[in-house]
C-alpha positions in Angstrom: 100.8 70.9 60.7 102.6 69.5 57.8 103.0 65.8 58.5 102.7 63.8 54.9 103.3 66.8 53.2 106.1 67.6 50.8 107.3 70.9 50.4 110.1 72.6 47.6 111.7 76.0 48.9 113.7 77.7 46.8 116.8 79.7 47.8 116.3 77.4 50.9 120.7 78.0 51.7 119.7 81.8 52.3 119.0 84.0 55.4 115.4 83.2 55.5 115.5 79.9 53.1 117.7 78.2 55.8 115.1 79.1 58.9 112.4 78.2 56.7 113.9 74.9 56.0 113.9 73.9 59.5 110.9 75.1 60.2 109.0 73.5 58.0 111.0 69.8 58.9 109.6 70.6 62.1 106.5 70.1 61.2 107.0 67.0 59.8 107.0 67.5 56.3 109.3 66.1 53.9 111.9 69.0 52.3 113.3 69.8 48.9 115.9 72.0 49.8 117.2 73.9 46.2 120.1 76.4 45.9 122.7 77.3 43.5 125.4 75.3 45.4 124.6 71.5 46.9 127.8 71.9 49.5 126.8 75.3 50.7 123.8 73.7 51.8 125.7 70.6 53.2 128.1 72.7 55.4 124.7 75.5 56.6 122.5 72.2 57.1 124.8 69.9 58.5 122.8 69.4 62.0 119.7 68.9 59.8 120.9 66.3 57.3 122.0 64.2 60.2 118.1 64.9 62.6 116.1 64.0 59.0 117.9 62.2 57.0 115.0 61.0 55.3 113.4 64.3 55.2 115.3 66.2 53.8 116.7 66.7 50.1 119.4 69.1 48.6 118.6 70.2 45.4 121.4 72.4 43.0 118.6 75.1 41.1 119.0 77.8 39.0 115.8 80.1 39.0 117.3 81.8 36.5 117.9 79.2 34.3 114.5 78.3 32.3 115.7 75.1 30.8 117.0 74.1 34.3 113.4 75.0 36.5 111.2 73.1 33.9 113.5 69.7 34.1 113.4 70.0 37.2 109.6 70.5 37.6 109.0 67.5 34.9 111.0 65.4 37.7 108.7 66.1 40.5 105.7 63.8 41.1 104.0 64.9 43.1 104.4 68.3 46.0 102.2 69.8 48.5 104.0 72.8 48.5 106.5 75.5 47.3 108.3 78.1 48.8 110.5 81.1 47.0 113.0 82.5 49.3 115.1 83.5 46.3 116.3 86.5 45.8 118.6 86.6 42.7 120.2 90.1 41.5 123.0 91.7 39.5 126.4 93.3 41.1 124.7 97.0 40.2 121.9 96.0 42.6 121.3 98.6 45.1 122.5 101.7 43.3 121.1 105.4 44.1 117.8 105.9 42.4 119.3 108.6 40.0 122.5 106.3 38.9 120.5 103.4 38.1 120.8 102.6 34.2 117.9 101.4 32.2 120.1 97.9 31.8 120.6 97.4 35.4 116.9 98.2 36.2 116.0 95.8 33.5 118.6 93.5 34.5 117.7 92.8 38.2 113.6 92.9 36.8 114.1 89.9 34.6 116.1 87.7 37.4 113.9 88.2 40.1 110.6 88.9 38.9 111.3 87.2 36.3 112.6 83.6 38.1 109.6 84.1 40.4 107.0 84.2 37.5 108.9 81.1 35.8 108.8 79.3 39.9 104.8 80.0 39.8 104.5 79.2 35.9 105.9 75.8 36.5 103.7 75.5 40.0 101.1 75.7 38.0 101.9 73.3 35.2 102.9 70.8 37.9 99.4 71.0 39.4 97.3 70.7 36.5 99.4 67.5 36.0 99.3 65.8 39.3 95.7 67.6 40.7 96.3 67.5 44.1 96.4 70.2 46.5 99.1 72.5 46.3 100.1 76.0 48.2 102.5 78.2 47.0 103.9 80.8 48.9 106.3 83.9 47.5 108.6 86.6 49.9 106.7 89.7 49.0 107.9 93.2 51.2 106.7 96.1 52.7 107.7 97.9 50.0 105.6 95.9 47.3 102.6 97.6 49.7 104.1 101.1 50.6 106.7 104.0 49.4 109.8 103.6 51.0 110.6 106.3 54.1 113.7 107.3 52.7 114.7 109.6 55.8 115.3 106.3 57.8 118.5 105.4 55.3 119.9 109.3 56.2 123.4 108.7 57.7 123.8 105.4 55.7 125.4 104.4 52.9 122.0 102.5 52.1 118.8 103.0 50.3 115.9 101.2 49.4 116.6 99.9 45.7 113.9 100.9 43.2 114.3 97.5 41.7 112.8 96.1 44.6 109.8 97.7 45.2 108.8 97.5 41.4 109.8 93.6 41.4 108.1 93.3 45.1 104.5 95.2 44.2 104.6 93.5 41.1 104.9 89.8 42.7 101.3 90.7 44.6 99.7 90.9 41.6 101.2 88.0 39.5 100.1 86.0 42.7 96.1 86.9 42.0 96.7 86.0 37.9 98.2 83.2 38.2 96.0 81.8 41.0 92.5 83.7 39.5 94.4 81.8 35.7 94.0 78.2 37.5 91.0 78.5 39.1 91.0 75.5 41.2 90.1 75.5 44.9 93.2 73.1 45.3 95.4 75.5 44.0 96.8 78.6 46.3 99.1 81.1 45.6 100.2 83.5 48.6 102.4 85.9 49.9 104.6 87.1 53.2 105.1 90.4 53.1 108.3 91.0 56.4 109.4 94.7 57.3 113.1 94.6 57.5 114.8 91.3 58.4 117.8 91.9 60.6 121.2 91.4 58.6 123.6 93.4 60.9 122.5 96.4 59.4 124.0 100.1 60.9 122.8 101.1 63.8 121.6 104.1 63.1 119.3 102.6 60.6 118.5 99.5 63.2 117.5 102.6 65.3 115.5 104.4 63.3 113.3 101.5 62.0 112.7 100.6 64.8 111.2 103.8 66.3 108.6 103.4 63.2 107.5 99.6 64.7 105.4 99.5 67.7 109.1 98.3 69.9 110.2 95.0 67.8 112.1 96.3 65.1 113.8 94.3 62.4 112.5 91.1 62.3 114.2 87.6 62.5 113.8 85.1 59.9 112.3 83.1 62.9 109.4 86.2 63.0 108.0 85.0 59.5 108.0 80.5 59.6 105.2 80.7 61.0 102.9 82.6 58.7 104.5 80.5 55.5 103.5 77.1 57.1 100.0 78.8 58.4 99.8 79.2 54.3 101.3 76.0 53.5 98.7 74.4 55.8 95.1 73.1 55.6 94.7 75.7 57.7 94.6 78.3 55.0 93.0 76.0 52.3 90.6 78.6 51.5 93.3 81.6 51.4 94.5 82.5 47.9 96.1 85.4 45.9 96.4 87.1 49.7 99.4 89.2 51.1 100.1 88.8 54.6 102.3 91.6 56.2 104.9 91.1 59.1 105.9 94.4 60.3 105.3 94.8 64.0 103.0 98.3 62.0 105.5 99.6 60.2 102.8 100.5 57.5 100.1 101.3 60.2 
């Protein structure tokens, strides 16, 4: 579905970034694979390198960094695609509602939805430059669509950070301005939107979310490839500023 294409993903040495990756090479596209640390990605995609060699790319990116994204955009002549798997955040991420402070909240705001607004800025800039068609896709959640069900973490030591569901709603609604902003048929900007993606989480949570599914539970980063290169695809070219949800009806 992708033959000819090239595609960037972000974050692409991550739990879903990596499956993505592969996924996408699969379909015969052409990969710029970008993370904070070339060997990390050398050692995770050592079977890959060697079955495209000339397919795939490893790319050291900061989303963070400003002055590092736009070089690195001013470099790239011409992509079919874009992918954020990114998920950048501070050591006070995941705190208790009540103990997070007004800096950490701020904090974890400006790295992820801030990197992810800079990611689609620069999409942008880099299709009104090269004006061909271009999709870009961005790992919404769940919890950028519904309030949390906070009695599934009971017996945990986790919780559902309130970082993330004000950076994750939030991302749904940059992806309508910025594609309603360019206003060009050739120009998409999407989203996923998982349930929980298994991480080896405690069992009694595994349980519990599960029992709200209809008999999947946590998802695999396998589950969600193929929506992203349905998106990525011709297939979609008319689908833009749209939220697709992978939940097995969690939210149902």
């Amino acid at each position: 579905m992708l033959t000819g294409q090239t595609i960037l993903i972000t974050g692409a040495g991550g739990l879903l970034g990596s499956q993505v990756t592969a996924a996408i090479l699969a379909q015969g596209a052409k990969v710029i694979a970008a993370d904070l640390s070339v060997a990390a990605m050398k050692t995770k995609f050592t079977e890959l390198i060697e079955a495209h060699l000339d397919s795939l790319s490893l790319v050291a990116l900061d989303v963070t960094n400003e002055v590092d994204v736009k070089q690195f955009f001013l470099k790239q002549n011409e992509l079919s695609g874009a992918v954020n798997c990114t998920y950048p955040r501070n050591a006070q991420y995941g705190t208790a509602f009540l103990d997070v402070s007004l800096d950490s909240f701020n904090e974890n705001i400006s790295l992820h939805l801030g990197s992810s607004f800079l990611f689609m800025q620069q999409c942008a800039a880099l299709f009104t430059r090269q004006k061909t068609p271009m999709s870009v896709v961005n790992v919404s959640s769940i919890y950028g669509v519904v309030a949390p069900q906070f009695a599934l973490y009971e017996g945990t030591s986790m919780t559902m950070p309130i970082e993330y569901a004000a950076i994750k709603s939030a991302l749904l609604h940059l992806n309508k301005y910025v594609a309603a902003f360019v206003k060009d048929s050739r120009f998409r900007v999407n989203s996923i939107s998982p349930g929980g993606i298994f991480d080896h989480q405690p069992n009694p949570f595994l349980e519990a979310y599960r029992q709200s599914t209809h008999g999947h539970g946590m998802l695999s980063p396998s589950d969600l490839t193929g929506s992203i290169i349905f998106l990525l695809s011709q297939q979609s070219q008319y689908v833009t500023g749209q939220n697709i949800i992978i939940d097995d009806g969690f939210t149902l």
